[in-house]
C-alpha positions in Angstrom: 0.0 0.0 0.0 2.7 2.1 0.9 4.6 1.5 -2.2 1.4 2.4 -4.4 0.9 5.5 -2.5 4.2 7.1 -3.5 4.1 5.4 -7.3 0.3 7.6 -7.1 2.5 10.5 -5.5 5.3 10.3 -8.2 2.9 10.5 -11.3 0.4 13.3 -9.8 3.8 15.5 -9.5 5.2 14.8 -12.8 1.3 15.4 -14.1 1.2 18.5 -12.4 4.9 20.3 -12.7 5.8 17.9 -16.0 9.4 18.9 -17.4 10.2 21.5 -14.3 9.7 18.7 -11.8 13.5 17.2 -13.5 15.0 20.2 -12.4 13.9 21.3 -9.1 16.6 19.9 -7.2 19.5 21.5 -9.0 21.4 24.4 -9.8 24.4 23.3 -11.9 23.0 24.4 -15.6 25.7 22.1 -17.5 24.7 18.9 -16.6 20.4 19.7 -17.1 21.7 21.5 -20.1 23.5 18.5 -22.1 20.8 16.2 -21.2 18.7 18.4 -22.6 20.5 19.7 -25.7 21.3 16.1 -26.8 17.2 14.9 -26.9 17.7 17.1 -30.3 16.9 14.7 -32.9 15.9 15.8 -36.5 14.8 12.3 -37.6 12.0 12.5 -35.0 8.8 13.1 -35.9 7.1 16.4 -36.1 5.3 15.7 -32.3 8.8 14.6 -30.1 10.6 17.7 -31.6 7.6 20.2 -31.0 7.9 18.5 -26.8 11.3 18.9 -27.3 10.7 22.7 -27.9 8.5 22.8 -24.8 10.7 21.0 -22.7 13.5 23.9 -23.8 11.3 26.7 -23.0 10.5 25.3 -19.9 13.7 24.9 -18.8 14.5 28.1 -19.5 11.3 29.7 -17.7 11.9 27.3 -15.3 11.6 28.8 -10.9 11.6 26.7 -8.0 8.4 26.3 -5.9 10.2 28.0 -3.2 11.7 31.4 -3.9 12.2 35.1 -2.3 12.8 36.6 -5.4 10.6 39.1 -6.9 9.2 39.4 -11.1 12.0 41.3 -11.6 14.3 38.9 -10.1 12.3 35.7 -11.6 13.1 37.6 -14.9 16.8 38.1 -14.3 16.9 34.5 -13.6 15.7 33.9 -16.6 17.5 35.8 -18.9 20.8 34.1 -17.3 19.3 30.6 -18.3 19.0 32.0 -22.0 22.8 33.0 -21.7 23.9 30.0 -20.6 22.2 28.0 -23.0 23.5 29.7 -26.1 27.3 29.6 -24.4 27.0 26.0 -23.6 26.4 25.2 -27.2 28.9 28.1 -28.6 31.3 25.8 -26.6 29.9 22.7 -28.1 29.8 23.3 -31.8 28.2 19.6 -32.7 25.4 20.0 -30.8 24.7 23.2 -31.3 24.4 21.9 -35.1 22.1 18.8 -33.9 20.2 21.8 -31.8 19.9 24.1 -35.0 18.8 21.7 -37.7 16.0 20.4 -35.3 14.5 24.2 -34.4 14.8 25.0 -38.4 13.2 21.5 -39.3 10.1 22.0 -36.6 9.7 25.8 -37.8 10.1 25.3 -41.3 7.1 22.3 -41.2 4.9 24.5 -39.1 2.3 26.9 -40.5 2.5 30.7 -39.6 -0.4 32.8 -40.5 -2.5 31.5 -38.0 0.0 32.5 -35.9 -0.4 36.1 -36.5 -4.1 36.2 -37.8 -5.8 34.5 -34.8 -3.5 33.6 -31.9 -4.9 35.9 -29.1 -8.0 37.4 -31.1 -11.4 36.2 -31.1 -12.5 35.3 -34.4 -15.5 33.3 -34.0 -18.7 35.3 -35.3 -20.7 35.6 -32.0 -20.2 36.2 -28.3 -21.4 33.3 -27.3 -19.2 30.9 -29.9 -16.4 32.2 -28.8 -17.3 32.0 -25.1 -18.0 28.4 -25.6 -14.9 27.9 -27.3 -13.0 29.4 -24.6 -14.8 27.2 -22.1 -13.6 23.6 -24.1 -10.2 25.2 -24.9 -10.0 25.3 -20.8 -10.9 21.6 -20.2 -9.5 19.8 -23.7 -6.2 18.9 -23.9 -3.9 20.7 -26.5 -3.2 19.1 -29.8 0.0 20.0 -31.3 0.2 19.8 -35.2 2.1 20.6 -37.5 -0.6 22.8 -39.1 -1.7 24.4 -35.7 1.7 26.6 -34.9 -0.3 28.7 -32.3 -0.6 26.0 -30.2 2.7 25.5 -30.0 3.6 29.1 -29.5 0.9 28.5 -26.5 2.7 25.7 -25.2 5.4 27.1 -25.0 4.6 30.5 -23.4 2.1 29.6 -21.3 2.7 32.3 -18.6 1.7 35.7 -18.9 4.6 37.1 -17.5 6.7 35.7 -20.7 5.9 38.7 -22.4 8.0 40.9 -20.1 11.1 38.6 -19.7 10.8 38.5 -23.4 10.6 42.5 -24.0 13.9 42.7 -21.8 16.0 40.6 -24.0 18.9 42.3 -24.9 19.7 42.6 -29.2 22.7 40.3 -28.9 20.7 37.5 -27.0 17.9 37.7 -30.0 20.5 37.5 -32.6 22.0 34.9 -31.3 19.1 33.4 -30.7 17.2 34.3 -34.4 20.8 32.3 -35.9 19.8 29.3 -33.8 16.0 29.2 -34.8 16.1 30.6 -37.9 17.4 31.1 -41.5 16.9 33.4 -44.7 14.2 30.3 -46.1 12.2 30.5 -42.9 12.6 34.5 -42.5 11.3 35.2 -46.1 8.5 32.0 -45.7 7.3 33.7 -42.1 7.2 37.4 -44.0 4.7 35.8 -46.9 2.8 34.8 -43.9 2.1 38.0 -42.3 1.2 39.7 -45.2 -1.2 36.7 -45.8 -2.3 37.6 -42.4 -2.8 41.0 -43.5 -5.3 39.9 -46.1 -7.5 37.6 -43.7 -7.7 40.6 -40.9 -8.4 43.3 -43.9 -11.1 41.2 -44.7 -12.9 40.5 -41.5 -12.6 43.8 -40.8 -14.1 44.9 -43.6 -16.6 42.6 -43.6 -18.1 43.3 -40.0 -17.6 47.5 -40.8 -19.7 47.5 -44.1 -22.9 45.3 -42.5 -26.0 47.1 -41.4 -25.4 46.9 -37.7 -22.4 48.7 -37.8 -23.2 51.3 -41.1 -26.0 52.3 -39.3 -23.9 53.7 -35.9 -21.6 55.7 -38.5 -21.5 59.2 -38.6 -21.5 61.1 -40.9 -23.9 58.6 -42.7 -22.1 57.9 -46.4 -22.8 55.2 -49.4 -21.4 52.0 -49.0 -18.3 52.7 -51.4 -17.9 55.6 -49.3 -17.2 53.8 -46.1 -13.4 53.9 -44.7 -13.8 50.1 -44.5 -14.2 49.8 -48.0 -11.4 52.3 -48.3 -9.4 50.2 -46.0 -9.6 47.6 -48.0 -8.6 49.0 -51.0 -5.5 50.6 -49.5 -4.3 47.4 -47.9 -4.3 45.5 -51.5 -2.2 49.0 -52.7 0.0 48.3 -50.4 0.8 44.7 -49.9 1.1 44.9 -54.3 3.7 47.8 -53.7 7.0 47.7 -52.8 8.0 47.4 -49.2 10.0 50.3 -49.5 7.2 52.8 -51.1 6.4 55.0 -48.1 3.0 56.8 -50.0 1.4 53.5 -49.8 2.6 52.3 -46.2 1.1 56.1 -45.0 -2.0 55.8 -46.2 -2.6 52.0 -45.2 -1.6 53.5 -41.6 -4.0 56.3 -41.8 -6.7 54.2 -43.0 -6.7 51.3 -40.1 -6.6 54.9 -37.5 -10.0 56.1 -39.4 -11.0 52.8 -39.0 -10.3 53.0 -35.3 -11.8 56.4 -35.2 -15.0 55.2 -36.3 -15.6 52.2 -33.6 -14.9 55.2 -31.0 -18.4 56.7 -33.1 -19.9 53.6 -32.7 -19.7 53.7 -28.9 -20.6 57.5 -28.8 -23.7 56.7 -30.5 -25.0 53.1 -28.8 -27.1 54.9 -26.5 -29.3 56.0 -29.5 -29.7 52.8 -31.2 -29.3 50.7 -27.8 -26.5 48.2 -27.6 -26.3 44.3 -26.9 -23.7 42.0 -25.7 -23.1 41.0 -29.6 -22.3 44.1 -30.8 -20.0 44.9 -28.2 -18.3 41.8 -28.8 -17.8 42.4 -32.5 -16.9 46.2 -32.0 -13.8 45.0 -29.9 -12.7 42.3 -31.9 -12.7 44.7 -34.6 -10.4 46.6 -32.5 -7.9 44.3 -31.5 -8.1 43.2 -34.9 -6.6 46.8 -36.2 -4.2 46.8 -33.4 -2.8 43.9 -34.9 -3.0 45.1 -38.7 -0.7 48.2 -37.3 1.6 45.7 -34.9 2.1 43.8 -38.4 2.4 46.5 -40.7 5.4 47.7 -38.6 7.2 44.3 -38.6 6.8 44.0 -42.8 8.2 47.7 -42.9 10.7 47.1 -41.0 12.0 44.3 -41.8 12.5 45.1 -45.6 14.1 48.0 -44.7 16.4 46.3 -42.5 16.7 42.5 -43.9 17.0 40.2 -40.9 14.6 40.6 -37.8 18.1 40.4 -35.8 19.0 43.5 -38.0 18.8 47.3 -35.9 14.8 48.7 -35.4 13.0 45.4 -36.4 14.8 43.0 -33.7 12.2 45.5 -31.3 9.3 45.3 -33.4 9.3 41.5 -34.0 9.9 41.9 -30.1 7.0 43.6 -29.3 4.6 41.5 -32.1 5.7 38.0 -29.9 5.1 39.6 -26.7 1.6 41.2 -27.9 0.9 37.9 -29.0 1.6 36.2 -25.5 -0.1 38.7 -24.2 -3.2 38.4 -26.1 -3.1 34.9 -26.3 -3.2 34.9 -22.7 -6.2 37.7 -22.4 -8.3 35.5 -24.9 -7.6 32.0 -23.2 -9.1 33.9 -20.1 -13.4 33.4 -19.9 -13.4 36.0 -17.3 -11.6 38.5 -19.3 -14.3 38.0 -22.3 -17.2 38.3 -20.2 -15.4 41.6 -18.5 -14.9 43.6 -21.6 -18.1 42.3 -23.7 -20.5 42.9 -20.2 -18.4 46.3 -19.5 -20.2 48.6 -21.9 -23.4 47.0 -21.7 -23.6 47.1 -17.8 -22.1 51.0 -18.3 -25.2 51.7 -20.6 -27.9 50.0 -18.0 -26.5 51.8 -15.2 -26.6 55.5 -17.0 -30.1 54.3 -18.4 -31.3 53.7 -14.0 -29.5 56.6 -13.4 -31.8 58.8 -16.0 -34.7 57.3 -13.8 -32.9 57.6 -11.1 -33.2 61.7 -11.3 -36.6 61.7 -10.6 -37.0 60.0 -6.7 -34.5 62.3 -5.1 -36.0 64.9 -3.5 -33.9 68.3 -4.2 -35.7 70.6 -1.5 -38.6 70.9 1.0 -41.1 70.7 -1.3 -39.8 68.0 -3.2 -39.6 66.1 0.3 -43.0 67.1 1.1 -44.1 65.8 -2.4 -41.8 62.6 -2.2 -44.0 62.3 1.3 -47.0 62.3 -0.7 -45.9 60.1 -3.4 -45.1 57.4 -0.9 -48.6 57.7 0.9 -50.3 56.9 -2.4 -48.3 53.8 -2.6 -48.7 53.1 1.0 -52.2 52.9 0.6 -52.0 50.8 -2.3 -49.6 48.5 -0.5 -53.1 48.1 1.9 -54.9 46.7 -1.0 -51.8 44.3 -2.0 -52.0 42.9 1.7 -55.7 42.3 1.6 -55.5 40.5 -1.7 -52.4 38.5 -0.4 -54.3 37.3 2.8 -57.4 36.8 0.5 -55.2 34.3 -2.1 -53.9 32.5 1.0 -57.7 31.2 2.4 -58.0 30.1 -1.2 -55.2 26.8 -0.2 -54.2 26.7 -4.0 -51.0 24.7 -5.0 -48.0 26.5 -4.7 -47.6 27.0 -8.0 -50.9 28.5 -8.7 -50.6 30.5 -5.6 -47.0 31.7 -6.6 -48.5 32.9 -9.7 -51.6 35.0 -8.6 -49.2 36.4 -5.7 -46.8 37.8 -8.8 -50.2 39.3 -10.4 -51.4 41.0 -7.7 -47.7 42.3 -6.7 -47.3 43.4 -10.6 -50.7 45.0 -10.7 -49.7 46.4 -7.2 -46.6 48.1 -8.5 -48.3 49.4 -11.8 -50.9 51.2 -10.3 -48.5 52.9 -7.4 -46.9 54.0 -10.5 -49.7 55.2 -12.4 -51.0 57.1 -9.9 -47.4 58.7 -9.3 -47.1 57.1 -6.0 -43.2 55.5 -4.8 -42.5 52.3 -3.2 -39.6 53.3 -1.2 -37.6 50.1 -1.9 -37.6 50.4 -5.3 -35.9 53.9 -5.2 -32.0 52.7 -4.0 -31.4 50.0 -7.0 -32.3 53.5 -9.6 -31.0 56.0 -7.4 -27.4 54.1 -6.4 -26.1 54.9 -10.2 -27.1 58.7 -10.0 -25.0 59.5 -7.1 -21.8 57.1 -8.7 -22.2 59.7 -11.9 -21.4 61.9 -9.7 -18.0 60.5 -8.8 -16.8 61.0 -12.1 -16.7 64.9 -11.3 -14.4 64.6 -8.4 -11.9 66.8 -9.3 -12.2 69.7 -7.6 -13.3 70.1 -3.4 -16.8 71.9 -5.2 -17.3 68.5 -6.8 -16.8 66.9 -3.4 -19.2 69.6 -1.8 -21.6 68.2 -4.5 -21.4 65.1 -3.7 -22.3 65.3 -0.1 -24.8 67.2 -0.5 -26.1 64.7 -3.6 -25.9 62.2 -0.9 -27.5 64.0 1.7 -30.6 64.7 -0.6 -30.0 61.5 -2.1 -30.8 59.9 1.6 -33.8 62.0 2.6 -35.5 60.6 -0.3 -35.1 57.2 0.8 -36.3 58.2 4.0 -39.3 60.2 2.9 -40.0 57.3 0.8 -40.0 54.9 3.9 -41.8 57.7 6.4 -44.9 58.1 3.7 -44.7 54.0 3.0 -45.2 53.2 6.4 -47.7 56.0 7.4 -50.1 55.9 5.0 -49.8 51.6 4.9 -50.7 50.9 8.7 -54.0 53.4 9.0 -54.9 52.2 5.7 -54.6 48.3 7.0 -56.3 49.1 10.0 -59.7 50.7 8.2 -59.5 47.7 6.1 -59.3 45.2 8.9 -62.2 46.8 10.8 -64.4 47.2 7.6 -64.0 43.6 7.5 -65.1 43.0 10.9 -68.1 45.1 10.6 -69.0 43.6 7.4 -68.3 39.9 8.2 -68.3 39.9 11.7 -64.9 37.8 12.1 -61.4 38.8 12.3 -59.3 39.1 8.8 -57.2 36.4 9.8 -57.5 33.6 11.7 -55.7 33.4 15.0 -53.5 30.8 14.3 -52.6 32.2 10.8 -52.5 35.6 12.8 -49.5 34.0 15.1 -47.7 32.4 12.6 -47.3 36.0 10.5 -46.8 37.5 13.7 -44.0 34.9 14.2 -42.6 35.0 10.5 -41.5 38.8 11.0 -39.5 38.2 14.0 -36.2 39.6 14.8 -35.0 36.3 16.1 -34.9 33.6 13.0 -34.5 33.8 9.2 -36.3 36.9 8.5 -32.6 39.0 7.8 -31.4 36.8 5.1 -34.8 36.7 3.8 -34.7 40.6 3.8 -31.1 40.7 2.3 -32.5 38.5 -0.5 -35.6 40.4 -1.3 -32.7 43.5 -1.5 -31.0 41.6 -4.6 -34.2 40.8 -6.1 -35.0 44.4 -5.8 -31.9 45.4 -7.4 -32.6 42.8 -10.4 -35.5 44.3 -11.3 -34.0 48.0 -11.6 -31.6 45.7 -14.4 -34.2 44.2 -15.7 -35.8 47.5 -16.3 -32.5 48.7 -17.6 -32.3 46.0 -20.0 -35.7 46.3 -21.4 -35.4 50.2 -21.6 -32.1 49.0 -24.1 -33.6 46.4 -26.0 -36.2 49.0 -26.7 -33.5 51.1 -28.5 -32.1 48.6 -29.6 -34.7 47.3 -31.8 -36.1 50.3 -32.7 -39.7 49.9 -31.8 -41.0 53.6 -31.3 -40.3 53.4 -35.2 -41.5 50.0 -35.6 -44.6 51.0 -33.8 -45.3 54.8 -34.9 -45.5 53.3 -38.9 -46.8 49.5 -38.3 -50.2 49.3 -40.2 -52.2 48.5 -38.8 -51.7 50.0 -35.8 -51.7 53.3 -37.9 -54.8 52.0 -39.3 -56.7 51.6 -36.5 -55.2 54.8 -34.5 -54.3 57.3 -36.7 -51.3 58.3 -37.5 -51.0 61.1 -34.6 -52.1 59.0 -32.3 -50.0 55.7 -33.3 -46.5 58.2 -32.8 -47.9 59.3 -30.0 -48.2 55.9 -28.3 -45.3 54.8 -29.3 -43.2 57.7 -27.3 -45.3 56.7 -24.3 -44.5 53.5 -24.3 -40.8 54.5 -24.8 -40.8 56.3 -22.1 -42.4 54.0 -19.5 -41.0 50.6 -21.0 -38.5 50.7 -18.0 -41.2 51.5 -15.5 -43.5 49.0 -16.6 -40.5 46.2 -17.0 -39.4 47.1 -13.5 -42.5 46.7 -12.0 -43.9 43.5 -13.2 -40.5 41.7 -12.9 -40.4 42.6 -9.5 -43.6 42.0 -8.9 -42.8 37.9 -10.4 -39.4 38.3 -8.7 -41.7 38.7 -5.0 -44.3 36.2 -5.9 -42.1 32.9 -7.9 -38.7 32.9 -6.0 -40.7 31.4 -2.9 -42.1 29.0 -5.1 -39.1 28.0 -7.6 -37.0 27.9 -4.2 -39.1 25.3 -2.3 -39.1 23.3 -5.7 -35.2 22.9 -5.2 -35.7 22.1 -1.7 -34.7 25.9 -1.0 -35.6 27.6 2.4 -35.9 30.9 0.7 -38.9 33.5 1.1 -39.4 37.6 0.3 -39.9 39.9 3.4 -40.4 43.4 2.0 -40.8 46.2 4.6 -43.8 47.8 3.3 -46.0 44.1 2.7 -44.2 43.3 6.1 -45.6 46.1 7.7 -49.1 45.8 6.5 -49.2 42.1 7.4 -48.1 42.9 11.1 -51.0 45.3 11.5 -54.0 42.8 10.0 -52.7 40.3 12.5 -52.2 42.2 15.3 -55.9 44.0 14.6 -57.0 40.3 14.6 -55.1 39.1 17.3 -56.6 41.9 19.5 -54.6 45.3 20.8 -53.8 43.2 23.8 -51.3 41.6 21.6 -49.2 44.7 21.6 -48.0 44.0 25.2 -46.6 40.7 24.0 -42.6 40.1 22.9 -43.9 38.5 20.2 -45.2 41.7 18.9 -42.4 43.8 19.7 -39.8 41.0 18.3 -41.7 41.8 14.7 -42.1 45.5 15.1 -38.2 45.0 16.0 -38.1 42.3 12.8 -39.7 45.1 10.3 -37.4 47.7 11.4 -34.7 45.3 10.1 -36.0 44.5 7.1 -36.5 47.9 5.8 -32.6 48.0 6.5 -31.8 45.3 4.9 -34.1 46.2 2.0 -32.8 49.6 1.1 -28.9 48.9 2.1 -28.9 45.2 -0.1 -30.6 47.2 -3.2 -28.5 50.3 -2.6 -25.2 48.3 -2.1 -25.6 46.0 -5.2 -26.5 48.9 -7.5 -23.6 51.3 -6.5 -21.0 48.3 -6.8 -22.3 47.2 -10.7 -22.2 51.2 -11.2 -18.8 51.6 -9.5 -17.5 48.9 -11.5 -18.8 49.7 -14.5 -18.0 53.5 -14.1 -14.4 52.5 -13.2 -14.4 54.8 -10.3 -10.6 54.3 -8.4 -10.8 52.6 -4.9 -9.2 56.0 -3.7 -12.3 58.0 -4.9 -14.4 55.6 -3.0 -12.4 56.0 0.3 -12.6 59.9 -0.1 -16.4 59.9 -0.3 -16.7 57.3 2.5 -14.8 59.1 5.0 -16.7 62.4 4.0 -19.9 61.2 4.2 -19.2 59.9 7.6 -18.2 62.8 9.0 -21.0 64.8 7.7 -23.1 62.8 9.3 -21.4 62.8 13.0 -21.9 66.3 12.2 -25.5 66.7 10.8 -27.4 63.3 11.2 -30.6 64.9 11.4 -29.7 66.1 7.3 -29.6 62.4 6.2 -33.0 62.1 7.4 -35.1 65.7 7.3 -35.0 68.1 4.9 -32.9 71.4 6.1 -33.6 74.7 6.3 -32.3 77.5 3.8 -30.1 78.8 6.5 -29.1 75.5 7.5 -28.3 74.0 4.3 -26.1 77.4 3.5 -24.1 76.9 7.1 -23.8 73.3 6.6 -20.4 71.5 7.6 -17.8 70.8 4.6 -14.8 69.0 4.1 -12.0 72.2 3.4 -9.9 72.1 0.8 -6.3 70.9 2.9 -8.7 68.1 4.6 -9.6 66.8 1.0 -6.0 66.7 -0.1 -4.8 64.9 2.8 -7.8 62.3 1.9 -6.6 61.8 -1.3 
């Protein structure tokens, strides 16, 4: 047993560390170096030399498990390794000629212009392709062939950090080292291939910047033959037919793939017009990286013909920098997270200035927009009232869960509609659309007046949620209570029944599950303000107040007035309506689709809460308030309208953070300002001041904001 542990032992190391594991007990290069220069072997086939090649650039990038040196150090290392190597076989002249027909062999068999068309650029057609592909490139073993030389340029490199040891090689280390590789049949064979390369990138390019999705984000709008793609393409065939040396034709090509760029930077400046989806963004910055690499290529070709040899002068540093872009890249595209980061960067940026637009209109800017932010939140306190009854009135029904799931999302989406028709709030649905106004505010930073802003943003920002809350909870609970005692006169028995009364009662408590279930019912909160965000851009995106203003028969049966003047409604309240009847699904299903998994997971929302605690306590009897059952709930809902607000807020000021790319040092200043306002003023977070107040209120100065930063 003991004997089949360590065989298990031995195998998972040399699985796991493969050629490295040979050398991690020595330090003496010559004898790891001899061993491993003599494996050359040009009779071999195509596969044992490509190892061979891996098992070379492995040794070289070789660092024990254990070390106290830094990158730079690591690097150093590194770089003496190369040395050695090529002095070992400068002193051993017959291997060094074993070593160089084997390198020119494997090189000379490989194919190159995948090499620099696709190695670290997405080419599949869609984001979702290419995630996939990523996804089975993680888990699938590599397959070397002779056809695939990306894959062993992968193999070989397979640390991200190559690419800087790489840049700092010195020009006599990559001539010695282009000599050992390479020769003038494989130098001219690798130039054909970049220019082929040329031609495959000039025409992706082309063909994603002339189709409709893109023509129609161009400004100024122009024919089709007009286009600088189309341009692009005829400039590139110009130059790749001139001669190398004819500097009219490498100027233009270079000024065409910079218009080129030029106009995907027009593309983004005009997605919030015409909306934008996760595609789009995906093929607007592969068409990017794709002219990055059209310029990193066009230097190499230029270059090089002026200075035959990549060992020769100025090109030695551009073939330099093309190798380690391609590691780098290489390494970037291999990455899943890195795809989903830049393809879901824009979009999230776009849904989080699209909440902040709604955001605007629920902070209250002054007493009387408190006072009508008061009012607001009454009307939807009282319409909360109705939600409960209907709630209490589905639950004596003993449906199936499903069935009772869905009527509880229709009465919570009706619920929400009519608050909003009526111009009422729901204060837990202002933080989620309310969080990205105040991070576009961070952006403006610059000065101690954009700080001052801030606060005070912040301040008002606050109040609102608090006036929300205040008019929530005082309109709900006299509402409930007229309810209940209507009831009572009408039927003559209590809304609920006592033991259904308890068990509410006992569901609100403090003391149990009812703060995770009010942390939860904060993220759904927050997915509905994306939700809302998303529809609002699919809107755009599709163009339906278009669609809609000239469909037939909807012109037909309207008018034409009338049909454009629907369709701008509905543009304008898309997000509203989205919001509200996913949340209003989000409230009702989640309990349902949770117990279905075997899920202890429920929704406690402080304004429903709140309205529930009153028709049981009215039913229970006012005795009931005496209780600590009673005051454990009252205790409960006080929690949850915490939890509700400071989930929401927190999840939708982290997405617009992120995707606003506000520093962690711009976050720290606010932090530490906002506290100290409020240890000065806490009474400004909560009521609205007065004008002399608000004038003589507390501010960071302008040496205290310095010293923050």
């Amino acid at each position: 047993m003991k004997f089949l542990f360590l065989k298990i032992r031995v195998i998972w190391r040399r699985f796991r560390y493969g050629q490295q594991a040979r050398y991690e007990h020595h330090i003496d290069y010559a004898p790891q170096l001899e061993a491993l220069m003599r494996r050359a072997d040009i009779d071999a086939v195509w596969h044992d030399r490509a190892n061979w090649m891996i098992d070379v650039a492995e040794w070289l990038r070789h660092q024990p498990k254990v070390s106290l040196l830094d990158a730079e150090g690591r690097r150093r290392v590194r770089h003496q390794r190369v040395r050695a190597m090529l002095d070992w076989l400068d002193e051993h002249r017959d291997v060094r000629r074993l070593v160089q027909n084997c390198l020119q062999k494997t090189l000379r068999e490989a194919s190159g212009p995948e090499l620099f068309s696709v190695t670290g650029l997405p080419h599949e057609s869609a984001f979702f392709s290419e995630l996939t592909e990523r996804a089975f490139k993680m888990v699938l073993p590599r397959h070397l062939s002779p056809s695939e030389l990306p894959t062993l340029f992968a193999a070989m490199f397979p640390d991200p950090e190559d690419a800087e040891w790489l840049l700092e090689l010195d020009q006599d280390q990559q001539e010695r080292l282009w000599k050992l590789a390479a020769d003038d049949g494989i130098s001219h064979a690798y130039w054909q291939q970049i220019e082929e390369a040329l031609t495959y990138l000039t025409t992706v390019v082309v063909a994603d910047g002339i189709s409709p999705a893109f023509r129609q984000r161009l400004e100024p709008k122009m024919p089709l033959q007009a286009t600088p793609f189309m341009a692009l393409r005829r400039e590139m065939e110009a130059y790749l037919r001139a001669s190398p040396n004819d500097e009219g034709a490498l100027r233009s090509a270079r000024m065409l793939i910079a218009v080129c760029q030029a106009q995907t930077d027009r593309i983004y400046a005009h997605l919030d017009e015409y909306g934008v989806s996760v595609s789009l963004v995906y093929r607007i910055e592969r068409m990017r990286a794709q002219l990055t690499r059209m310029g990193r290529l066009i230097d190499v070709r230029s270059a090089t013909w002026r200075e035959p040899g990549p060992g020769a002068g100025g090109s030695a540093g551009r073939v330099q920098l093309l190798l380690a872009d391609l590691i780098a890249a290489h390494h970037s595209r291999s990455s899943v997270r890195s795809l989903v980061r830049r393809s879901f960067a824009l979009l999230a940026r776009k849904m989080v200035e699209r909440s902040a637009d709604h955001g605007e209109h629920y902070i209250a800017r002054d007493r009387s927009g408190y006072r009508a932010m008061v009012k607001a939140a009454c009307l939807g306190g009282v319409v909360t009232a109705f939600t409960v009854l209907m709630k209490i009135a589905l639950g004596k029904l003993g449906l199936a869960n499903f069935f009772e799931g869905a009527f509880a999302s229709i009465n919570y989406a009706i619920s929400f509609l009519v608050i909003a028709a009526i111009g009422g709030v729901l204060a837990t649905k202002q933080p989620a659309v309310t969080a990205p106004a105040l991070a576009a505010k961070m952006g403006e930073l610059d000065t101690v007046d954009g700080l001052r802003a801030l606060l005070g943003e912040t301040a008002m920002l606050l109040r609102s949620q608090a006036a929300a809350i205040f008019g929530n909870l005082t309109a709900v609970i006299p509402t409930m209570l007229l309810i209940t005692a209507g009831f009572m006169l009408a039927s003559g028995t209590a809304l609920m029944n006592p033991d259904k009364a308890a068990r509410a009662m006992h569901d609100l408590s403090l003391i149990g599950p009812t703060p995770l279930y009010a942390a939860f019912t904060g993220i759904l909160l927050w997915l509905s303000s994306l939700v809302a965000g998303f529809a609002d851009n699919w809107f755009a995106l599709r163009r339906l107040r278009e669609a809609l203003a000239h469909q037939r028969r909807l012109v037909h049966a309207l008018g034409p007035t009338r049909a454009a003047r629907w369709a701008a409604w509905l543009e304008r309240h898309v997000a509203t309506i989205a919001g509200n009847v996913s949340l209003g699904v989000l409230l009702g299903m989640t309990p349902v689709v949770a117990q279905f998994f075997g899920l202890p997971l429920d929704v406690r929302h402080v304004t429903l809460a709140t309205g529930t605690l009153v028709a049981a306590s009215a039913s229970l009897g006012w005795g009931v308030m005496s209780t600590p059952p009673f005051w454990l709930a009252v205790s409960g809902i006080v929690l949850i309208g915490v939890l509700n607000v400071g989930v929401a807020f927190a999840s939708a000021m982290a997405l617009a953070l992120r995707a606003r790319d506000i520093p962690a040092r711009i976050r720290r200043v606010v932090f530490r300002a906002v506290l100290r306002r409020f240890t000065a003023s806490p009474l400004s977070f909560f009521f609205p001041e007065k004008a002399a107040t608000a004038s003589a209120k507390p501010v960071p100065s302008e040496s205290e904001t310095e010293e923050e930063r």
